[in-house]
ZADO-1210 file (C-alpha; in nm, 4 decimals, padded with zeros to 6 digits):
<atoms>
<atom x="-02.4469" y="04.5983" z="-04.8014" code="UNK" pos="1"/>
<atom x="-02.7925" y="04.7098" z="-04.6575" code="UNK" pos="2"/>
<atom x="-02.8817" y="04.3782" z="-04.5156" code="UNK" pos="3"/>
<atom x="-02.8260" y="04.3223" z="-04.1747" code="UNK" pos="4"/>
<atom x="-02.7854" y="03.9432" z="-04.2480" code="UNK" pos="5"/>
<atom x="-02.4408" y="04.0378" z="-04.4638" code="UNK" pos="6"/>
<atom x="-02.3375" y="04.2605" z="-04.2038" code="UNK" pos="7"/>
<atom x="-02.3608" y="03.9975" z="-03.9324" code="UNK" pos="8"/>
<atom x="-02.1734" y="03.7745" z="-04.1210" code="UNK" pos="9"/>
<atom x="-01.8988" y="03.9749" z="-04.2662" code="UNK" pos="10"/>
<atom x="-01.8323" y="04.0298" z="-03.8488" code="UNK" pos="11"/>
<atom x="-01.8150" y="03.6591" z="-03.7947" code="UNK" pos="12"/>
<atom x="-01.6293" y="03.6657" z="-04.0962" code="UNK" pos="13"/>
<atom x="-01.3496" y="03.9196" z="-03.9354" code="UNK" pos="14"/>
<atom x="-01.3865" y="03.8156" z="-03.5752" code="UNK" pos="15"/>
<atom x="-01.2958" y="03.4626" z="-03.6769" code="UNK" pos="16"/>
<atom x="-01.0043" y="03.5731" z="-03.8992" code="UNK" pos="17"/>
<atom x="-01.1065" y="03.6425" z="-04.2213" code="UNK" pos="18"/>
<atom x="-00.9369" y="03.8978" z="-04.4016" code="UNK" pos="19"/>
<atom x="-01.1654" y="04.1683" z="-04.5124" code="UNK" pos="20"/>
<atom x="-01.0856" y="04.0707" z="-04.8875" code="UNK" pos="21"/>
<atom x="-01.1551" y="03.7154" z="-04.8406" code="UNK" pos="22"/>
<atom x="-01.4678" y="03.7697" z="-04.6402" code="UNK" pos="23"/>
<atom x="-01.5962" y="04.0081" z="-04.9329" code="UNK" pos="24"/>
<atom x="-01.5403" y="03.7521" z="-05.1726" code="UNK" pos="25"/>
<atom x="-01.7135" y="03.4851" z="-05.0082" code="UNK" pos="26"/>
<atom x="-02.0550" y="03.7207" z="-04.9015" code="UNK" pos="27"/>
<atom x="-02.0236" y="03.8617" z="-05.3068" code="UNK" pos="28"/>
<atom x="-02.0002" y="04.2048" z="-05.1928" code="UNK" pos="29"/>
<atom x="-01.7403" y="04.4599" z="-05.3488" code="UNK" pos="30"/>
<atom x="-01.4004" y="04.4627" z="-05.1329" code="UNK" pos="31"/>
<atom x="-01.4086" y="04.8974" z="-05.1303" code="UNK" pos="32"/>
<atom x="-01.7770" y="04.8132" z="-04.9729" code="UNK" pos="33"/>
<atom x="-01.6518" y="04.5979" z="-04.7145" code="UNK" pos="34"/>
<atom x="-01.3573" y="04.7840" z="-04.6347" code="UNK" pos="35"/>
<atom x="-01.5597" y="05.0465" z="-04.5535" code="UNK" pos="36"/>
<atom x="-01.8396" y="04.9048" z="-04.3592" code="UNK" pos="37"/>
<atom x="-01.5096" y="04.6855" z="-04.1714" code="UNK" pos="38"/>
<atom x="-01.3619" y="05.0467" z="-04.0498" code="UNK" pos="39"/>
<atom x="-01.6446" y="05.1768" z="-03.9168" code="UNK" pos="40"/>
<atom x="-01.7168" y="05.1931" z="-03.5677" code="UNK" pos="41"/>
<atom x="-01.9937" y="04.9637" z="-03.5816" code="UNK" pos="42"/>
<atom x="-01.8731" y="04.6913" z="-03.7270" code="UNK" pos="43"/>
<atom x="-01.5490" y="04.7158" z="-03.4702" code="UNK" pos="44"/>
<atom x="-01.7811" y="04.7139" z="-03.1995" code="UNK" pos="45"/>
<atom x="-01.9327" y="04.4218" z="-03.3113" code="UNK" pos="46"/>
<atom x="-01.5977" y="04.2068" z="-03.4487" code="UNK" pos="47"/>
<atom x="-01.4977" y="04.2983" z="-03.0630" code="UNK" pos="48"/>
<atom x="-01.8535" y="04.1735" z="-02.9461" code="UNK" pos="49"/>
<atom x="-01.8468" y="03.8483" z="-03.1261" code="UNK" pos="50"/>
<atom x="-01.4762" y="03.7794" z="-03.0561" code="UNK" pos="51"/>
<atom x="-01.5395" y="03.8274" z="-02.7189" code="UNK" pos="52"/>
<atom x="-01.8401" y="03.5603" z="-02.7260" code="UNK" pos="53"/>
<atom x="-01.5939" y="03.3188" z="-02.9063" code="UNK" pos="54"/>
<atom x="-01.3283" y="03.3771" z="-02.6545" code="UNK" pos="55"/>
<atom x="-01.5813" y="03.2846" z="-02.3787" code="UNK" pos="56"/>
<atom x="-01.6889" y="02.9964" z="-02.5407" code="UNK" pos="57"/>
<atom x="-01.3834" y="02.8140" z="-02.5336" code="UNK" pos="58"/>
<atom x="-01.2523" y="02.9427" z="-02.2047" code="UNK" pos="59"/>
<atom x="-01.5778" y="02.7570" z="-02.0960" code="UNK" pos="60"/>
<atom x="-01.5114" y="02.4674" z="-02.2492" code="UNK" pos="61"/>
<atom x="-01.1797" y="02.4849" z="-02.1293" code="UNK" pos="62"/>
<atom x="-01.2704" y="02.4682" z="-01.7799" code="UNK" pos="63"/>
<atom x="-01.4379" y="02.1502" z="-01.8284" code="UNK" pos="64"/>
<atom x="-01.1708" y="01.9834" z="-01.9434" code="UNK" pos="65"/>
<atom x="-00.9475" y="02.1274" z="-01.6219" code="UNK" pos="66"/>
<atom x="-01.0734" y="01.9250" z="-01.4271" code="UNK" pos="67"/>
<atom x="-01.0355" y="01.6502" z="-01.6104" code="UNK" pos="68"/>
<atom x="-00.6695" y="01.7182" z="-01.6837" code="UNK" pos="69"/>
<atom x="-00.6584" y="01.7812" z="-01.2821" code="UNK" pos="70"/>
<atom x="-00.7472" y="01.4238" z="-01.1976" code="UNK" pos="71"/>
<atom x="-00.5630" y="01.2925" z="-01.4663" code="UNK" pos="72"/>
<atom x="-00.2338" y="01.4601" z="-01.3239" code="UNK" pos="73"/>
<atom x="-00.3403" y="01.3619" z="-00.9552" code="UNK" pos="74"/>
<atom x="-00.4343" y="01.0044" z="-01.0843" code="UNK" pos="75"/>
<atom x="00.0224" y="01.0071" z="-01.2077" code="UNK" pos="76"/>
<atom x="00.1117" y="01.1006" z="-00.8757" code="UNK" pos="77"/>
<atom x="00.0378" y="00.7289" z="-00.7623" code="UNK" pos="78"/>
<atom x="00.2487" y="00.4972" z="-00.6797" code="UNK" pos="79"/>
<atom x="00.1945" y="00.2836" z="-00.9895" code="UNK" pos="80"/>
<atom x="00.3862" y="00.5447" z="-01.1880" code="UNK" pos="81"/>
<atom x="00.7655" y="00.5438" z="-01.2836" code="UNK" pos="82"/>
<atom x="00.9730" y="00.8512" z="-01.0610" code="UNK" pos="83"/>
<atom x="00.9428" y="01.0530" z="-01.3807" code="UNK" pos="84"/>
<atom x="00.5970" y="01.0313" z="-01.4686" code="UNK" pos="85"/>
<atom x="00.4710" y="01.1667" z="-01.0686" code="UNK" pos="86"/>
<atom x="00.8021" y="01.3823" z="-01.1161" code="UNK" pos="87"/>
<atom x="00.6971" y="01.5288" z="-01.4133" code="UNK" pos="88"/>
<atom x="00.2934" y="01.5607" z="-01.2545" code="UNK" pos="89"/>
<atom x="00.4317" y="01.7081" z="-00.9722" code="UNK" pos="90"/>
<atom x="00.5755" y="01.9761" z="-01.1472" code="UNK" pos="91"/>
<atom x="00.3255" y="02.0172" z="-01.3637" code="UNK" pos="92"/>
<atom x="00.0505" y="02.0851" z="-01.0639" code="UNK" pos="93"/>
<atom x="00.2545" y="02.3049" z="-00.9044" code="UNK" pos="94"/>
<atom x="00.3409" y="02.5228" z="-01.1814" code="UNK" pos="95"/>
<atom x="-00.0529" y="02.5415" z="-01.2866" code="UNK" pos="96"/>
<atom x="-00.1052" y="02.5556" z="-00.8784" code="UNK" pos="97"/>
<atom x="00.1087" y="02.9241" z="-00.9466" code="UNK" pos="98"/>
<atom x="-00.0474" y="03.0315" z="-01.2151" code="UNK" pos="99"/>
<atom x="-00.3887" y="02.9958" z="-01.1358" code="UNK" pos="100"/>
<atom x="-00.3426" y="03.1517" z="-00.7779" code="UNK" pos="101"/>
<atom x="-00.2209" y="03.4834" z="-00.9740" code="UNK" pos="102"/>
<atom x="-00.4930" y="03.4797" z="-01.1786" code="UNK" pos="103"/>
<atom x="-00.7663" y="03.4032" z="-00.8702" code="UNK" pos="104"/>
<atom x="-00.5489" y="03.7216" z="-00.6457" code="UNK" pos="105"/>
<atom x="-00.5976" y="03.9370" z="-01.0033" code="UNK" pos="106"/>
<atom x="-00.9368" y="03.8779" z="-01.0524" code="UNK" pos="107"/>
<atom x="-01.0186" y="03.9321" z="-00.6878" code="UNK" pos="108"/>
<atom x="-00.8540" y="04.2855" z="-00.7504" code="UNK" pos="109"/>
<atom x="-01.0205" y="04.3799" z="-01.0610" code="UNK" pos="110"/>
<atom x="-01.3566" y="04.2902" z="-00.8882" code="UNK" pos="111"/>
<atom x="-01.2945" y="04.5279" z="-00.5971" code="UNK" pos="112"/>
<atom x="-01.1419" y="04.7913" z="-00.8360" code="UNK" pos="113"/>
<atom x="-01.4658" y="04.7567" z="-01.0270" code="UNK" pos="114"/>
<atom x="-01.6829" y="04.7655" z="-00.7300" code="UNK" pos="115"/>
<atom x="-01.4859" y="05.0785" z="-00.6060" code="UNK" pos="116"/>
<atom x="-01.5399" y="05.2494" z="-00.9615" code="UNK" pos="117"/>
<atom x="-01.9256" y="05.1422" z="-00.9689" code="UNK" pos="118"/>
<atom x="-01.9439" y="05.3154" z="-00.5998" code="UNK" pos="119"/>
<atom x="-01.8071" y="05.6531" z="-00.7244" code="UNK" pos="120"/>
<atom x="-02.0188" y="05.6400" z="-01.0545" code="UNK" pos="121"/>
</atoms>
């Protein structure tokens, strides 16, 4: 596999959840070639590169729709709403209200940690 074109896509291949086998099969290259080329440390590095692209992609497009899904859940708090239905958005704000207050206090300690770290470096 000397082309850099296979090797790109027998990562996308892997990163998206290919199994080495299948993903030789489908670029027509030998399954002992691709199982070696998919254990070495290149090829992690990238798998890990490109998952990690993928994974930002749809935590992006995740927080578009949060908002959304915000207003939508403010929107059943209103008085037009059965009990259960602002009940049930109630809950449903205030557990996500938790969660994402963790994650803000977490990140704001990672950043410092990492600022601390870059300081010492």
């Amino acid at each position: 596999m000397a082309s850099s074109g296979k090797f790109e896509s027998l990562a996308l291949l892997l990163a998206t959840g290919s199994s080495t086998k299948n993903a030789a099969q489908q670029l027509g290259v030998a399954s002992r070639t691709a199982y070696r080329i998919a254990s070495s440390d290149k090829m992690k590095n990238r798998v890990s590169e490109l998952r990690s692209q993928i994974t930002n992609e749809a935590v992006g497009r995740l927080t578009q729709g949060a908002t959304k899904a915000a207003d939508t859940l403010v929107e059943l708090l209103g008085e037009a709403n059965e009990p259960s239905t602002r009940l049930n958005a109630s809950k449903a704000i205030l557990a996500s209200l938790s969660a994402i207050s963790e994650l803000g206090e977490l990140r704001a300690r990672i950043d410092a940690l990492e600022s601390k770290q870059c300081q010492v470096s």
